[in-house]
C-alpha positions as CSV (number, residue, x, y, z in Angstrom):
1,X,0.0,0.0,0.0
2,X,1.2,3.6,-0.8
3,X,2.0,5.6,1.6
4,X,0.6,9.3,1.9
5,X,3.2,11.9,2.4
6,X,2.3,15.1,4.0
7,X,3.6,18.8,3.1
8,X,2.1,21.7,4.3
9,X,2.7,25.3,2.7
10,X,1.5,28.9,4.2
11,X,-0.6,30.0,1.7
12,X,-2.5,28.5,-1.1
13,X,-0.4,30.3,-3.9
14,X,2.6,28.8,-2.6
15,X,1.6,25.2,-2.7
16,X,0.0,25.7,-5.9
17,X,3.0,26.8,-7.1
18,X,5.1,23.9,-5.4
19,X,2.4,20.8,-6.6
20,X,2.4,22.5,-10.4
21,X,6.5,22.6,-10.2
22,X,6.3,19.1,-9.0
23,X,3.5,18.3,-11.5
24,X,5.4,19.4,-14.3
25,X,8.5,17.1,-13.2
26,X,6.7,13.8,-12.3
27,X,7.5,11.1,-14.5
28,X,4.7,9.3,-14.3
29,X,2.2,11.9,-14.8
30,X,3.7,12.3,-18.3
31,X,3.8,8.8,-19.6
32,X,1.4,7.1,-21.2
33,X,0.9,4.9,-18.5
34,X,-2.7,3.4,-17.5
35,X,-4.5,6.4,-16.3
36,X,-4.6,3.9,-12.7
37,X,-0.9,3.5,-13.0
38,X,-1.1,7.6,-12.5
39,X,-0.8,10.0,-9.9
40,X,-4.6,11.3,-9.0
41,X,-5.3,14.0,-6.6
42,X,-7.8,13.8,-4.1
43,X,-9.3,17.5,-2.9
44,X,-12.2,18.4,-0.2
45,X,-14.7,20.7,-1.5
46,X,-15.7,23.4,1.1
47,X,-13.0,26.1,1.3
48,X,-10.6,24.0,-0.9
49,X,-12.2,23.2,-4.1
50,X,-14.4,26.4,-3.4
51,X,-15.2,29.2,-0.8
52,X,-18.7,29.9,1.0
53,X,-19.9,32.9,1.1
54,X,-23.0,32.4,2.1
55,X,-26.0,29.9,2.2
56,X,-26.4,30.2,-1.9
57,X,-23.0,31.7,-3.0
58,X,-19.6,30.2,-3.7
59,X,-16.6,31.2,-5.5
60,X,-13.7,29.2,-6.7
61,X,-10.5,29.1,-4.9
62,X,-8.1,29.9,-8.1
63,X,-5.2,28.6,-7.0
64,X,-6.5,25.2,-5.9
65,X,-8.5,25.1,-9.3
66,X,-4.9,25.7,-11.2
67,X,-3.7,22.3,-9.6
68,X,-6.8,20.3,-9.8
69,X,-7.1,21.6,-13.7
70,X,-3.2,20.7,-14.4
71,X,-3.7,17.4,-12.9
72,X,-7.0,17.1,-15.4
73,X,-5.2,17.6,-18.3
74,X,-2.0,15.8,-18.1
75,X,-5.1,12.8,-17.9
76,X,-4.9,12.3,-14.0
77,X,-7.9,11.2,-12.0
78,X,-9.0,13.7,-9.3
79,X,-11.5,12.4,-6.7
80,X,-13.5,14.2,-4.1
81,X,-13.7,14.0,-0.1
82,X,-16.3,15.4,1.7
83,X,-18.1,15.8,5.3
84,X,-21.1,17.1,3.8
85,X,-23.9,14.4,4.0
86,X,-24.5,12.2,1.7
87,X,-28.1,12.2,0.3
88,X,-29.0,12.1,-3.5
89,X,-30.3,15.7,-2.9
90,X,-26.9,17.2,-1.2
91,X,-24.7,15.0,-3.9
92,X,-26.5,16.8,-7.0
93,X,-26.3,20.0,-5.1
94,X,-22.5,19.5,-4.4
95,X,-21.6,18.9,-8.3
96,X,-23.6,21.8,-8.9
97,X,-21.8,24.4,-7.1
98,X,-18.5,22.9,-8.6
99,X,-19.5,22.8,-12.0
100,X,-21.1,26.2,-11.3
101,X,-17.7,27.9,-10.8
102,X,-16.2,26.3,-13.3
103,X,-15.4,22.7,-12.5
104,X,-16.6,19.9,-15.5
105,X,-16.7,22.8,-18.1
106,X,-15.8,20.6,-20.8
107,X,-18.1,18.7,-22.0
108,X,-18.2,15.1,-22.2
109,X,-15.4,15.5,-19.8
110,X,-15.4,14.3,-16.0
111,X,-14.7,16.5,-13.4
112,X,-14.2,13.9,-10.8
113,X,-13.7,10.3,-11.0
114,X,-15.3,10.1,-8.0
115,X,-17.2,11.8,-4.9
116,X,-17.0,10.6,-1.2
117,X,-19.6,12.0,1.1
118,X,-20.3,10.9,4.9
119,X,-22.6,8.5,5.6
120,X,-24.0,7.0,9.1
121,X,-21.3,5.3,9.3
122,X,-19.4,7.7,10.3
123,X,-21.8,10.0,12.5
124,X,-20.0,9.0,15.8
125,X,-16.8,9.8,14.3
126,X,-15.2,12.6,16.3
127,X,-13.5,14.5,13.1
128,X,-14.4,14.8,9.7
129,X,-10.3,14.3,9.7
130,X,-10.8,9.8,9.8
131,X,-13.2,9.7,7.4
132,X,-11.2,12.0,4.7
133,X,-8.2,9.3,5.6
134,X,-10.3,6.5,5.1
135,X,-11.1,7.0,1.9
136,X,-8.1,8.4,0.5
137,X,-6.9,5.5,1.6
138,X,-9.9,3.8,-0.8
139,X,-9.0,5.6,-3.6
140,X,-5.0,4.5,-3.5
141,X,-6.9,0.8,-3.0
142,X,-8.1,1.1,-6.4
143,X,-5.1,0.7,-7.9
144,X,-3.6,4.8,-8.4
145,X,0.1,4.6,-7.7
146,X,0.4,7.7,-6.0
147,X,-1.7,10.8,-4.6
148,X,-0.1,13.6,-6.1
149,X,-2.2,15.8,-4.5
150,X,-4.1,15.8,-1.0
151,X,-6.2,19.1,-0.4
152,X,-8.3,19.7,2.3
């Protein structure tokens, strides 16, 4: 099993900057490798993949979308990790606000190879932080050589 390796940066600028300089120098990224063979990133939605500014408005965070759209077009897989609920309701509402601020703007094109949202098995969890684990862990299981990218 991969490991996942941690870095932290002060502001979202830098580590865009960092992950895209990394991005651009990552072997496998660039071959033509089985997309599974790949690098994918895996992001959380709520003031990663986009800011809240209130009940009905959100706004993407530029620099995260830089990385996440980098990572899309060198043909990696980017997943999503989220503590919102799952319902059918709250997953359609959830790919709406992405794709509303410009996520999955290509069409025929998917934004996300897949979206992880709590369920009740997790409602005695104490953080939102073991469930995010959890299924990062999942998405390495599925066969992705490495997480390029862990936001949120």
């Amino acid at each position: 099993m991969p490991t996942i390796k941690i870095q932290t940066y002060a502001t979202a600028a830098s580590a865009a900057d960092a992950i895209l300089k990394n991005l651009q120098n990552n072997a496998l990224l660039n071959s033509e490798k089985d997309a599974s063979c790949k690098p994918c990133g895996v992001f959380d939605v709520d003031e990663t993949l986009l800011f809240n500014r209130n009940r009905d408005t959100v706004e993407v965070n530029e620099d995260v979308f830089r990385v996440y759209d980098s990572l899309r077009r060198a043909g990696a897989h980017n997943f999503v990790v989220t503590a919102r609920r799952v319902t059918d309701a709250s997953l359609q509402y959830v790919i709406d606000q992405l794709k509303s601020v410009g996520y999955n703007d290509d069409p025929g094109d998917d934004a996300f190879q897949g979206v992880y949202m709590v369920n009740a098995q997790h409602d005695d969890d104490r953080s939102a932080s073991a469930f995010k684990e959890r299924c990062r862990r999942r998405v390495l299981e599925k066969g992705y050589k490495e997480t390029a990218v862990n936001a949120g």
